[in-house]
Structures are given as C-alpha cells and as structure tokens.
Steps between C-alpha positions, in 0.01 A plus 500: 500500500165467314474189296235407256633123486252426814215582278596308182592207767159532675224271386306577135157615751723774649619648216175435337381741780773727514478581117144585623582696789741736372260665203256549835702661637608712220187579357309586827562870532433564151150295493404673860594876441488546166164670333233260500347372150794599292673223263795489735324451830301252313803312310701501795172344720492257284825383536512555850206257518674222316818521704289506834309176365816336401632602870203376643472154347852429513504538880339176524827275386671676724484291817789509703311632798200280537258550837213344359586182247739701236345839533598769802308810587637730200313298253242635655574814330557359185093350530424885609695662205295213212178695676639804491659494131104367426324729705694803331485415190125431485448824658714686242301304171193635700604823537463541885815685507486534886503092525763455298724804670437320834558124369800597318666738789453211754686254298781722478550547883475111476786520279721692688395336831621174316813677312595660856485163693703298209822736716407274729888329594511160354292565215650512141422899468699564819804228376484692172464872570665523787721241501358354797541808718223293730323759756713783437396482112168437585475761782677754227221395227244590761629855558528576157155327445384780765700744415356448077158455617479863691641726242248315268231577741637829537507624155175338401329709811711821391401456177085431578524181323233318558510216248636120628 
C-alpha cells in the first residue's frame, strides 16, 4: 500500500527536493513539445527552470550515500544540471534557439535517468511507490519506462516531429 508518511518522515532536504522534482516532472512534456515562443511554453519554462534549480541544489543535503566526503556520483548530475539550467537559459535570452533546444532536452534525459534510478530498491521512491516491491518493482518500472519511451518515439517519428 502506497504511503506518503515516508516522505513527510524523510529529512526537510528530501522533501525540499521532492517538491522540486515532481513540477519537473510535470511540466516537462508541456515545455518540450509544445509550440516554441508562445506564453505557455515560455510560463511553463520558467517554472520548469525553478523547480529543476530547486532539485538541483537541494541534492546536495542529501547525503546518505557518500563515495567521496558527503557527496556520491549523482551529485554529479546535480553540478551538470546548474550548467545546464545556465547554459540554456543564456542561450534562450540570446536567442540561439538551437542552444537552448539542445541544453534544455539534455537536462531532461538527466531527469528521467535520475527519476528512473530513484526505483532503485531501497530508495524512498521505490519504499513509497511501490511499496518496496524491490527488483520486481524496479524491473516493472523499467519495462514501462521502455515500453513509454517507444510509443513516444513512435508517434513523434509518425508524426515528423522534429522539435526536442
């Protein structure tokens, strides 16, 4: 049985980064295939960007897995998402649309690769969604994970998309 309890028991930092996770999620589609330079797409990018920043920077109270000092490998992304949040934005104030397209697709693979691997067993997503369903849940994730991410490559190549 899904319980939210975990998450208002977890430390402040992960639901800090949680509350900044979720709208990420959320709002991804809408900022990637929705028309470029209308008030949503822009709107919703901005929020998007907030919630990945608040994401990113809360990562690094969250230490329960420390390789090196505090820190493990997934911070990491977290240093490559600051660059990336950065790198798109610039480009979008200076118009290179292509730049910002590029900066701001890559960090959303980077947020599914992370969103994907918090199924992980023993990690609070996989105690919480799945009730702790360990490999199986994770192993399920994954095939819906593949299963989601070929009819989406599917329809955008039936439907010439060609945008993010």
């Amino acid at each position: 049985m899904t319980s939210f309890a975990l998450l208002f028991n977890a430390p402040i930092a992960v639901q800090i980064h949680v509350a900044g996770a979720v709208p990420a999620l959320l709002l991804t589609p809408l900022v990637l295939w929705r028309p470029r330079r209308d008030r949503l797409h822009r709107l919703a990018g901005y929020g998007w960007v907030l919630a990945m920043a608040v994401t990113a920077i809360s990562s690094f109270w969250i230490t329960g897995f420390g390789v090196v000092g505090p820190f493990s490998p997934i911070h990491l992304l977290s240093v490559l998402t600051i660059f990336g949040l950065v790198t798109g934005v610039r480009a979008a104030i200076r118009k290179d649309l292509r730049g910002h397209r590029a900066a701001m697709t890559n960090m959303s693979w980077g947020l599914a690769a992370a969103g994907f691997l918090n199924f992980l067993p023993g990690r609070l997503t996989n105690r919480i969604v799945l009730d702790g369903a360990g490999w199986d849940g994770f192993a399920a994730v994954l095939a819906l994970s593949v299963l989601a991410g070929g009819a989406v490559w599917w329809m955008r190549r039936a439907t010439g998309a060609n945008h993010a």
